[in-house]
KEKE-3310 file (N, C-alpha, C; in steps of 0.2 Angstrom, whole numbers, plus 5000, padded with zeros to 4 digits):
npx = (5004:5001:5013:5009:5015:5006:5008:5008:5008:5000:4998:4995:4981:4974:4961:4963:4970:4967:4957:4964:4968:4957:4956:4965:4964:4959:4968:4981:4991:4990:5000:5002:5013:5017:5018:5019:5012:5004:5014:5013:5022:5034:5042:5057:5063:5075:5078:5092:5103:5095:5087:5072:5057:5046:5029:5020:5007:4991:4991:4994:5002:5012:5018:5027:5038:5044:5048:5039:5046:5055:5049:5045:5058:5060:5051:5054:5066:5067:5052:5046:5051:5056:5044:5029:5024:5024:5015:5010:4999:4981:4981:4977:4973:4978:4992:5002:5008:5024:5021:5025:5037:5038:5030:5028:5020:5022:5036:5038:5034:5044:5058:5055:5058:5069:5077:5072:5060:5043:5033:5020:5012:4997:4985:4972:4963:4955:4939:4934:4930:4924:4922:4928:4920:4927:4923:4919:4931:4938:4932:4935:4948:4953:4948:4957:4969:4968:4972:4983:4992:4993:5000:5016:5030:5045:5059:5068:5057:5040:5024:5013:4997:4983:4967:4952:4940:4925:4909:4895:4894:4901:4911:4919:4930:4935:4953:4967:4982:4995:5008:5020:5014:5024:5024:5027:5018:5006:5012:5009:5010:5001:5005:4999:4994:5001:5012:5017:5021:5011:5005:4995:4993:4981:4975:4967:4966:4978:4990:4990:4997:4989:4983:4992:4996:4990:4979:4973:4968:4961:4951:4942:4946:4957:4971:4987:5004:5019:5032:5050:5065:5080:5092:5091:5088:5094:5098)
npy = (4994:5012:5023:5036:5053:5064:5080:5097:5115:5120:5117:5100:5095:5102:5107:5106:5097:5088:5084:5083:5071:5064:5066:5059:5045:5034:5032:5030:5023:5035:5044:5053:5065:5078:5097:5098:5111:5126:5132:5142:5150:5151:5148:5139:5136:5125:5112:5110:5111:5108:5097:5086:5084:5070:5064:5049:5046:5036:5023:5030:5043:5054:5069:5082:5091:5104:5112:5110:5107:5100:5089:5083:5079:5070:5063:5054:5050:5042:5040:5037:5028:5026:5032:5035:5046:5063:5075:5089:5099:5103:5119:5132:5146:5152:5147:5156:5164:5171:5169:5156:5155:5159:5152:5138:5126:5124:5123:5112:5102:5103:5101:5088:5085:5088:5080:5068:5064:5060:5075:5087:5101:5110:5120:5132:5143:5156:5166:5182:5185:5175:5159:5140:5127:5111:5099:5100:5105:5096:5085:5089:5092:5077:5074:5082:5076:5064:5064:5071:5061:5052:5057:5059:5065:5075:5073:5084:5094:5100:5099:5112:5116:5125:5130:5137:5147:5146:5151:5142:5121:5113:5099:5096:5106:5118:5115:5121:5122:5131:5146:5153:5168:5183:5193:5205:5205:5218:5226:5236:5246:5250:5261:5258:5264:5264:5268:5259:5246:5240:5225:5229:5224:5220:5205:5197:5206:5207:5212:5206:5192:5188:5175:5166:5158:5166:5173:5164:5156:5166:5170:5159:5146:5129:5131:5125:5121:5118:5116:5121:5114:5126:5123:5106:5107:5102:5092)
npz = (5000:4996:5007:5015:5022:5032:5035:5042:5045:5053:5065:5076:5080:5071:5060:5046:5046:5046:5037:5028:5030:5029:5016:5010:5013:5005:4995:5000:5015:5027:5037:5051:5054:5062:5067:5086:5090:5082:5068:5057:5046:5048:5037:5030:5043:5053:5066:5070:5085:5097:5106:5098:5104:5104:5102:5101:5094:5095:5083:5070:5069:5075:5085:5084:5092:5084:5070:5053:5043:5049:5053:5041:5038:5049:5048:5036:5036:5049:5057:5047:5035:5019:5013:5000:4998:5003:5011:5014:5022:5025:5021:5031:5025:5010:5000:4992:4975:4980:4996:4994:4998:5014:5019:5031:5028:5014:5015:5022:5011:5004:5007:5008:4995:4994:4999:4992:4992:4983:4983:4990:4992:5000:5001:5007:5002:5011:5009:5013:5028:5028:5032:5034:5026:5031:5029:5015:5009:5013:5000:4988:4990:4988:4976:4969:4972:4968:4955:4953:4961:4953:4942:4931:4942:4941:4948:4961:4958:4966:4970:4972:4978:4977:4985:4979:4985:4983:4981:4989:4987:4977:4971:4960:4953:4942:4936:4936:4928:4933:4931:4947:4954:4950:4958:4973:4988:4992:5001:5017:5032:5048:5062:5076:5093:5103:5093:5087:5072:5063:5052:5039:5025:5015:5011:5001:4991:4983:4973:4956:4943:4927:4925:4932:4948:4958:4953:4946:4958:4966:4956:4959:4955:4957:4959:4953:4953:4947:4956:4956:4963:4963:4965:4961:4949:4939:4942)
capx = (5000:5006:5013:5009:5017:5006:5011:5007:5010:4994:4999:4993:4975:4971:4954:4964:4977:4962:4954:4968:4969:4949:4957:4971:4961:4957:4975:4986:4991:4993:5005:5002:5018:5016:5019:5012:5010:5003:5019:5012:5024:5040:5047:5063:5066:5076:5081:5099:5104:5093:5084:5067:5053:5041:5024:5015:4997:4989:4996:5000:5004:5017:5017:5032:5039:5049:5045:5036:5053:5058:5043:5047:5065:5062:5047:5058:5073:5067:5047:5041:5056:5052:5036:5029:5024:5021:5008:5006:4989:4978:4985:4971:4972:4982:4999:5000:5015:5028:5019:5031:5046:5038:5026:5029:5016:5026:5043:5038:5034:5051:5061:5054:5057:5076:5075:5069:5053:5036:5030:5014:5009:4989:4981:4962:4961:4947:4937:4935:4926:4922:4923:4929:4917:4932:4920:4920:4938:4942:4931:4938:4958:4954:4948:4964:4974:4966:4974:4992:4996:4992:5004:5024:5033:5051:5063:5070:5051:5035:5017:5009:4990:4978:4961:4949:4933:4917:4900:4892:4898:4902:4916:4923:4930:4941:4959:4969:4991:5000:5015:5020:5014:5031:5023:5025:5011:5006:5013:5008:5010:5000:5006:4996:4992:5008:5017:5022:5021:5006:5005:4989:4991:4976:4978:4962:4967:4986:4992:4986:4998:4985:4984:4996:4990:4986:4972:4969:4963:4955:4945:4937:4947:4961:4978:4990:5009:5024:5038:5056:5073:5085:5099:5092:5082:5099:5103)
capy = (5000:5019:5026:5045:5055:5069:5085:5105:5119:5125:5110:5093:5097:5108:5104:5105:5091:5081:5084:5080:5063:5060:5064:5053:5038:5031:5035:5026:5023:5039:5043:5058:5067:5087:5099:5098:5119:5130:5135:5147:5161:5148:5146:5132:5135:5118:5112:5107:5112:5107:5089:5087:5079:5068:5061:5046:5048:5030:5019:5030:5049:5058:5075:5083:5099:5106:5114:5106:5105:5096:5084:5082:5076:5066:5056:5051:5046:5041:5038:5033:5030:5023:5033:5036:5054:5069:5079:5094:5104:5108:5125:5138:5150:5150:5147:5160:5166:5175:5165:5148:5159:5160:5145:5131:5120:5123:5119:5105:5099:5106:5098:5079:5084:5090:5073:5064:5060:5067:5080:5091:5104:5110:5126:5132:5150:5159:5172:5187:5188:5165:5150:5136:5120:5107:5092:5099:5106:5086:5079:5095:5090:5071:5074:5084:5072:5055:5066:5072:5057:5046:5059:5059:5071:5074:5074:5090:5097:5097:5100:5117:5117:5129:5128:5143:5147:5149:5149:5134:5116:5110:5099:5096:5113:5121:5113:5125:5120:5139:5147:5156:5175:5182:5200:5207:5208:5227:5228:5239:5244:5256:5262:5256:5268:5266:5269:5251:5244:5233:5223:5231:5222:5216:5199:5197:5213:5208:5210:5195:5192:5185:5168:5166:5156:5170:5177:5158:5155:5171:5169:5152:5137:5126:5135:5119:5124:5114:5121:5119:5116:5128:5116:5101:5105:5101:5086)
capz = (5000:4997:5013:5015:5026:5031:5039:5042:5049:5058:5072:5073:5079:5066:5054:5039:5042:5047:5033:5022:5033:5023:5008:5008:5016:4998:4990:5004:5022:5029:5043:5051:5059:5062:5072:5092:5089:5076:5066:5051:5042:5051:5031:5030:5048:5055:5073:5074:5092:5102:5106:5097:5109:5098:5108:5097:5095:5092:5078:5063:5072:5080:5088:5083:5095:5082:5065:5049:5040:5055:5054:5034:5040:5053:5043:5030:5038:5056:5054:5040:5030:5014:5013:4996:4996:5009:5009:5018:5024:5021:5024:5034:5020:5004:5000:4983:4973:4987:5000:4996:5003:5021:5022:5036:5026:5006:5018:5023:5004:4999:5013:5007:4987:4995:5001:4986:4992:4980:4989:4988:4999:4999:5005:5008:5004:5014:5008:5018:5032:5028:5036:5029:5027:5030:5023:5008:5008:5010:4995:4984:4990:4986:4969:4964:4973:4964:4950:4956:4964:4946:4937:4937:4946:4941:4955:4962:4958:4971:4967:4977:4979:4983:4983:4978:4992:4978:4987:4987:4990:4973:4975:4955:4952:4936:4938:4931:4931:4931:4936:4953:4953:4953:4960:4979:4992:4992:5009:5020:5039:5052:5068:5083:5099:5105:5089:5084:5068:5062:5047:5037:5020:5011:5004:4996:4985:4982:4965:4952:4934:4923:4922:4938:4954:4963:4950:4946:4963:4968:4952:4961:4951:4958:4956:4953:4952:4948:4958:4956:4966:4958:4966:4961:4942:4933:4942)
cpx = (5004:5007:5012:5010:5011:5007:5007:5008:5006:4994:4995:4986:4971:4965:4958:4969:4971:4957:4957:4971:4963:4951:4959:4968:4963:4963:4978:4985:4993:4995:5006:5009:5020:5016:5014:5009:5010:5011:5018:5018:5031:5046:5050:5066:5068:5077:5087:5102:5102:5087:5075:5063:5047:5035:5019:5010:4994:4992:5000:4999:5008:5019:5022:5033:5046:5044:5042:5042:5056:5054:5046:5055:5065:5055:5050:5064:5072:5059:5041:5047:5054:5045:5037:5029:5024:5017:5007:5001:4985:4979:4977:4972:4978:4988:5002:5007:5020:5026:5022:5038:5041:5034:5028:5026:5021:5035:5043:5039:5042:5056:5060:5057:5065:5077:5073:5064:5047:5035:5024:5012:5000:4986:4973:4966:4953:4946:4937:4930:4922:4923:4923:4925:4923:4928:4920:4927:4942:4941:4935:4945:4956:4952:4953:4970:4974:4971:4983:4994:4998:4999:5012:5026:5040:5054:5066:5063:5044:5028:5014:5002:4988:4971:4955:4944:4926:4911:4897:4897:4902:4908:4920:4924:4937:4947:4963:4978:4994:5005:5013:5018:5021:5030:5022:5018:5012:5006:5013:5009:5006:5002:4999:4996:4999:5014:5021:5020:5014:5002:4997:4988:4984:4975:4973:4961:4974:4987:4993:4992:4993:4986:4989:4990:4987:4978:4970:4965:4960:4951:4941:4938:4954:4967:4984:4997:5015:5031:5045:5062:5076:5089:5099:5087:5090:5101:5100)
cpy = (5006:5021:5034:5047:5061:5075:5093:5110:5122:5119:5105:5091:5100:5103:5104:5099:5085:5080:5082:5072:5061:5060:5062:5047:5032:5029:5031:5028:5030:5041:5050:5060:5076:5090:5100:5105:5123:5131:5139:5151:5158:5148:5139:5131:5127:5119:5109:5108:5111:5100:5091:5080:5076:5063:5056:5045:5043:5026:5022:5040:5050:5066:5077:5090:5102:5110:5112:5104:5100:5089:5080:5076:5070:5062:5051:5051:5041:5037:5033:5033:5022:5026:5035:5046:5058:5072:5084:5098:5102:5115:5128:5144:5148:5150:5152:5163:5168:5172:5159:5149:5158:5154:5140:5124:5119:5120:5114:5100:5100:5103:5090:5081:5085:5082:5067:5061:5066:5069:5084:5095:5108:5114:5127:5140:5152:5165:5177:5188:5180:5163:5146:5129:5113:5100:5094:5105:5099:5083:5085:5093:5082:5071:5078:5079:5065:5060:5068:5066:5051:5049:5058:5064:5070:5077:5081:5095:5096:5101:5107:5119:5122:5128:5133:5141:5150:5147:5143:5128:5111:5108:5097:5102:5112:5119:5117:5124:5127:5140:5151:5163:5178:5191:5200:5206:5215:5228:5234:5240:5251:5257:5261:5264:5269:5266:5263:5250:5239:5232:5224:5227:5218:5212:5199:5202:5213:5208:5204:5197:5186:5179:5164:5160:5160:5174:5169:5157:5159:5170:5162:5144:5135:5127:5127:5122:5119:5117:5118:5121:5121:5121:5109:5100:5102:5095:5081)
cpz = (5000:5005:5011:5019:5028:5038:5038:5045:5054:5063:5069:5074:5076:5063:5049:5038:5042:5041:5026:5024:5030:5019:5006:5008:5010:4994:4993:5012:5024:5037:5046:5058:5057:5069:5080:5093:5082:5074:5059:5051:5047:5045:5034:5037:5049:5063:5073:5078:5096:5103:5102:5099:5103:5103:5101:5098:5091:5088:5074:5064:5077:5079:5089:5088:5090:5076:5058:5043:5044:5054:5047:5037:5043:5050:5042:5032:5043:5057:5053:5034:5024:5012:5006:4993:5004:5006:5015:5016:5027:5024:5026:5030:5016:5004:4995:4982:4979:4992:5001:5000:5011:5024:5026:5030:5017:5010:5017:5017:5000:5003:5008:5000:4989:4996:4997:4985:4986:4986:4986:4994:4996:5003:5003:5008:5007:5011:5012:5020:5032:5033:5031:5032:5027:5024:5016:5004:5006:5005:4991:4984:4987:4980:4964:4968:4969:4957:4949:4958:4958:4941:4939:4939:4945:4946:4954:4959:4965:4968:4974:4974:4982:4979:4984:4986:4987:4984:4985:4987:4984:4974:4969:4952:4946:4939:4933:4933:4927:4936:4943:4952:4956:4956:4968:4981:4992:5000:5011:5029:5041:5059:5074:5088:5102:5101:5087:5078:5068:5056:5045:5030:5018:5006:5000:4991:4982:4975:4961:4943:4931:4921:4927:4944:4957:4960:4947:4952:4965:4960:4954:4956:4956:4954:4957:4949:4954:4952:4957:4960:4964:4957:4964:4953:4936:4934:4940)
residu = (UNK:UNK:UNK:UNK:UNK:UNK:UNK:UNK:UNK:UNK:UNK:UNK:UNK:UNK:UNK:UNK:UNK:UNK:UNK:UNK:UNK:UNK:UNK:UNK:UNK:UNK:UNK:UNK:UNK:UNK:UNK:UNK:UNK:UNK:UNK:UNK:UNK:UNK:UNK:UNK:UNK:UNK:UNK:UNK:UNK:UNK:UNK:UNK:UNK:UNK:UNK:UNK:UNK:UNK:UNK:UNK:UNK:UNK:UNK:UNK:UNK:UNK:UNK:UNK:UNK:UNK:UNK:UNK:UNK:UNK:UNK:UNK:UNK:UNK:UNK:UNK:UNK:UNK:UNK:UNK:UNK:UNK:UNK:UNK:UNK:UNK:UNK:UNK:UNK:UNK:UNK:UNK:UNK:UNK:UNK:UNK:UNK:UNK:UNK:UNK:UNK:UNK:UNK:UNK:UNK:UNK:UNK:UNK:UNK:UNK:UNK:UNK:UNK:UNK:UNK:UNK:UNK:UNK:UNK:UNK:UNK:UNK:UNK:UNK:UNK:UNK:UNK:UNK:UNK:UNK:UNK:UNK:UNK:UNK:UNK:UNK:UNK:UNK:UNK:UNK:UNK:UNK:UNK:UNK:UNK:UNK:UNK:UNK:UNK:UNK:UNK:UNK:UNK:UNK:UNK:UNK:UNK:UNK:UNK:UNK:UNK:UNK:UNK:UNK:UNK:UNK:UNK:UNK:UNK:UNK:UNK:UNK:UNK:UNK:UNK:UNK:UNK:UNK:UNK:UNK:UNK:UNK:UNK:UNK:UNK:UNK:UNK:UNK:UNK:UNK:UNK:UNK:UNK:UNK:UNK:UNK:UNK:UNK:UNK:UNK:UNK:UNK:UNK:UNK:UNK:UNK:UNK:UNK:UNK:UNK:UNK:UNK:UNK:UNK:UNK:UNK:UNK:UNK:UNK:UNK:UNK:UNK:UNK:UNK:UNK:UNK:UNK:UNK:UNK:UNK:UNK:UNK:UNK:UNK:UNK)
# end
C-alpha cells in the first residue's frame, strides 16, 4: 500500500490536516507526523541544536515539537522511511506566489522533494470575512489528489496546491496548472496607539499576473503549480 506522510504547519489538531487525513484515506496509508503547535509564516526553519521531543498519538501519528521542515525530515529518515509521498495541509488559508518563501506547510513539501521523496503541499484560501466547510475542503483536496498522485513528478520538483473558496459546495472545480505569481504583496504597515508597527496588507486585493496562481485561485478554480529546486532541476 502507498505510505503517506502527512504534515502542516497549523499543528497537529488543526481541521485541515484532518481533513487532508479524509482525503488521503482512499489513496494510501497515511501517517500523520506534524507539528504539536501552530507554526504558520515559520518558512525552512530547522532544529539542529537542540533535542526534538516527539509524543506518538495511536498507531499511525506523532506529535512533533519542532517545525514542519523538522517533521518532513524526521518522517523520511526516522518515521516513515520509505514513505511514498508527503503531503502537507491543508493550509488555513492559501499558499500563493511570494507566499512559498515563508510558508511552514510549502517547507515542509520542499524539505521531502530535498529529500527525494514526492511532495505536495495543499492550501484552503478563505474568503473574507468566511469560514471554511472542512467536509468539503476534503472531497475537493481528494479529487485533485486522485489526479496528482496518478501523474509523474520529476525529481528535484513538488506540486503546490491551493484551493479557491466559491460559494456553494460544489466539489469538482476548474483545475487549472500555472506558474508562481512572481509580484510582491502590496505591503503595507500602520502604527498602533503606541506607535508600533502593524501589518495592514490586504491579501484578498494583492496584486494578480493574469493567468498566475494568485488570479487563478481568487478567480474560484484550483491553482495547481509545479515548483522547482534551483539546486536540484539540473541534476
Amino acid at each position: 500500500m502507498t505510505r503517506l506522510v502527512v504534515t502542516n504547519d497549523d499543528g497537529f489538531d488543526s481541521p485541515g490536516i484532518g481533513a487532508l487525513v479524509d482525503a488521503a484515506r482512499d489513496l494510501g496509508e497515511p501517517i500523520v507526523v506534524a507539528p504539536a503547535t501552530a507554526q504558520s509564516g515559520v518558512g525552512h526553519q530547522l532544529t539542529v541544536d537542540s533535542p526534538i521531543h516527539i509524543e506518538r498519538v495511536g498507531d499511525q501519528g506523532y506529535r512533533v515539537d519542532g517545525k514542519p521542515a523538522d517533521c518532513a525530515r524526521l518522517a523520511l529518515t526516522e518515521l516513515a522511511p520509505g514513505a511514498d509521498w508527503l503531503l502537507a495541509g491543508i493550509n488555513h488559508g492559501a499558499n500563493l506566489g511570494a507566499d512559498v518563501y515563508t510558508s511552514g506547510t510549502v517547507a515542509a513539501a520542499r524539505e521531502a522533494a530535498l529529500l527525494g521523496c514526492r511532495a505536495l503541499a495543499l492550501s484552503q484560501y478563505i474568503g473574507r470575512e468566511r469560514t471554511v466547510d472542512w467536509t468539503v475542503t476534503a472531497r475537493r483536496a481528494a479529487s485533485v489528489l486522485r489526479i496528482l498522485l496518478a501523474r509523474d513528478l520529476p525529481a528535484g520538483h513538488f506540486w503546490n496546491v491551493n484551493l479557491p473558496h466559491p460559494p456553494g459546495s460544489a466539489i469538482e472545480l476548474p483545475i487549472v496548472f500555472c506558474g508562481l505569481d512572481t509580484r510582491p504583496h502590496g505591503v503595507r504597515y500602520r502604527r498602533d496607539g503606541g506607535g508600533d508597527f502593524v501589518y495592514a496588507g490586504d491579501y484578498h486585493a494583492r496584486p494578480r499576473q493574469v493567468g498566475r496562481d494568485v488570479d487563478v485561485c481568487l478567480s474560484g478554480r484550483v491553482a495547481v503549480t509545479l515548483v522547482t529546486l534551483e539546486i536540484a532541476a539540473d541534476g
